[in-house]
N, C-alpha and C positions, 0 to 999 in steps of 0.2 A: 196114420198119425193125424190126431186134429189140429187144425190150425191156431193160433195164438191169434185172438183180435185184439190187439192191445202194443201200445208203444211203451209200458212198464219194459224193464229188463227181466227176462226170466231166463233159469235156471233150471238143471235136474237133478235129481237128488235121489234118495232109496230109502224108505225105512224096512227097517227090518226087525222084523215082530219075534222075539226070542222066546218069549213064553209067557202065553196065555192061557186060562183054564177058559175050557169050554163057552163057559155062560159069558165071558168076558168078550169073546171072539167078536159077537155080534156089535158090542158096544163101541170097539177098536175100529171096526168099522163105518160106522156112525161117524165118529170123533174124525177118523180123514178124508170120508167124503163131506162134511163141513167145511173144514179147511179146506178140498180140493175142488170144493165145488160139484162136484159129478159123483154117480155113484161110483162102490167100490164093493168089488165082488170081491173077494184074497180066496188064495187057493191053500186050505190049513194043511197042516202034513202032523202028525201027533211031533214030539220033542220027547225025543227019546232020555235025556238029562235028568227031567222032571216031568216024571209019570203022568197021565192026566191034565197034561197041557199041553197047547199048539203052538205052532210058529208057520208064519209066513214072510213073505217080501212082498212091497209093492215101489216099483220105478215110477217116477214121477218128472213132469214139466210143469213148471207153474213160474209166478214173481218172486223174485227173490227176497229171501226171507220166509218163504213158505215151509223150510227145516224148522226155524223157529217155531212159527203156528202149530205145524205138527206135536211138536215138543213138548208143546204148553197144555195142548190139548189131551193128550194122553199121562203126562206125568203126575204121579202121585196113585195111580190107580195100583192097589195091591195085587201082588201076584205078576206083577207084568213087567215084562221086561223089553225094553226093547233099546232101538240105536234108528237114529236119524242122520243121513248127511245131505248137503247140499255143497253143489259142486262151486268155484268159484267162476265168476263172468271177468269180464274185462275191466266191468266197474265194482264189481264188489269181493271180498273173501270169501270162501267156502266155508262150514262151517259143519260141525260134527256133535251129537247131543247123546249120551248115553246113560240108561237111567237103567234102576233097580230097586224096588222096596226098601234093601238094606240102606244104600248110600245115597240113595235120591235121584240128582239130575248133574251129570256131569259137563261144561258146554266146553270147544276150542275153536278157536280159529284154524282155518284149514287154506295153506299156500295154495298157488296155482300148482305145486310141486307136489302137492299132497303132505307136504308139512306143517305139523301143529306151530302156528304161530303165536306165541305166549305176549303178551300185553307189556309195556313196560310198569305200569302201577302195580298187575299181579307181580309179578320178579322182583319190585321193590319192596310191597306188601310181606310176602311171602320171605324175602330175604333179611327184613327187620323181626318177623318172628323166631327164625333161625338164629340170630345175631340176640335175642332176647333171651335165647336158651326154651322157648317156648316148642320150637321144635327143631330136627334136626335140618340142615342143608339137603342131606336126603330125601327126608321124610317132603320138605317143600318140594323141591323136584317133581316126586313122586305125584305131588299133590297136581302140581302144576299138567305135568303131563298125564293125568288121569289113570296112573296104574292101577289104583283098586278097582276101576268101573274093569276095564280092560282084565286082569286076574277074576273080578266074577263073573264076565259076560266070557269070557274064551272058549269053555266045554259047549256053552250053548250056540254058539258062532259054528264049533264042529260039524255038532249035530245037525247042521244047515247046509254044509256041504251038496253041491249037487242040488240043490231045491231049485223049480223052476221060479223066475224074476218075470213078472207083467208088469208092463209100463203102462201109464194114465197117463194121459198130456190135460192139465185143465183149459177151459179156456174161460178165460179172460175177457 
């Protein structure tokens, strides 16, 4: 493990690369050794879900808010799918980011408990469009608590089972 030079708060976190085509892999790469600062080998495994695409993991230490960086730096890329977490510290929330072509970029806050923590303005937000007939009480919910990322990312989560997990510590 390398050591952390730095009095920032850091954190560890995981992304996990759902599915990549090929030509993409190297690019995914790229994008979280910028953010991580160090290189990044990923160990691909094919994704058996969607043919002709990869998936890996990589574990991560860095400053908090490095889920975010990750997030930003990879989303909107087609074909790709992936899910970021970062764990919560003493001083800050955990936080969870999952994305997909179809639906985009989904973010929550994540307890020490590992529970999604919902914002009061979203639950307000969300509960005046309900109350406007704009959508259901459900459908908010749903929104709030990310079910569509989670209904399209779950086959691929599967298919990941068993993958080995390498860790990066950046340093700082």
């Amino acid at each position: 493990m390398r050591t952390i030079s730095s009095d920032a708060p850091t954190t560890r976190g995981v992304l996990f690369v759902h599915s990549a085509p090929s030509a993409l892999c190297p690019h995914v790469e790229w994008a979280a050794a910028n953010v991580l600062g160090d290189s990044v080998d990923l160990a691909w495994s094919t994704q058996p879900v969607e043919p002709g695409t990869y998936r890996a993991e990589l574990s991560w230490q860095a400053r908090v808010g490095t889920g975010a960086s990750l997030a930003s730096a990879l989303r909107g890329w087609e074909r790709l799918r992936f899910e970021v977490t970062e764990e919560p510290t003493a001083g800050s929330e955990g936080a969870r980011y999952s994305y997909t072509p179809e639906l985009g970029i989904f973010h929550a806050v994540v307890g020490v408990h590992g529970d999604i923590m919902i914002p009061e303005d979203r639950i307000k937000a969300l509960r005046l469009k309900a109350a406007l007939g704009e959508m259901s009480m459900d459908d908010a919910l749903d929104e709030l608590l990310g079910t569509a990322w989670d209904a399209a990312l779950e086959p691929f989560r599967h298919a990941g089972d068993g993958a080995p997990v390498r860790w990066l510590h950046q340093v700082i």
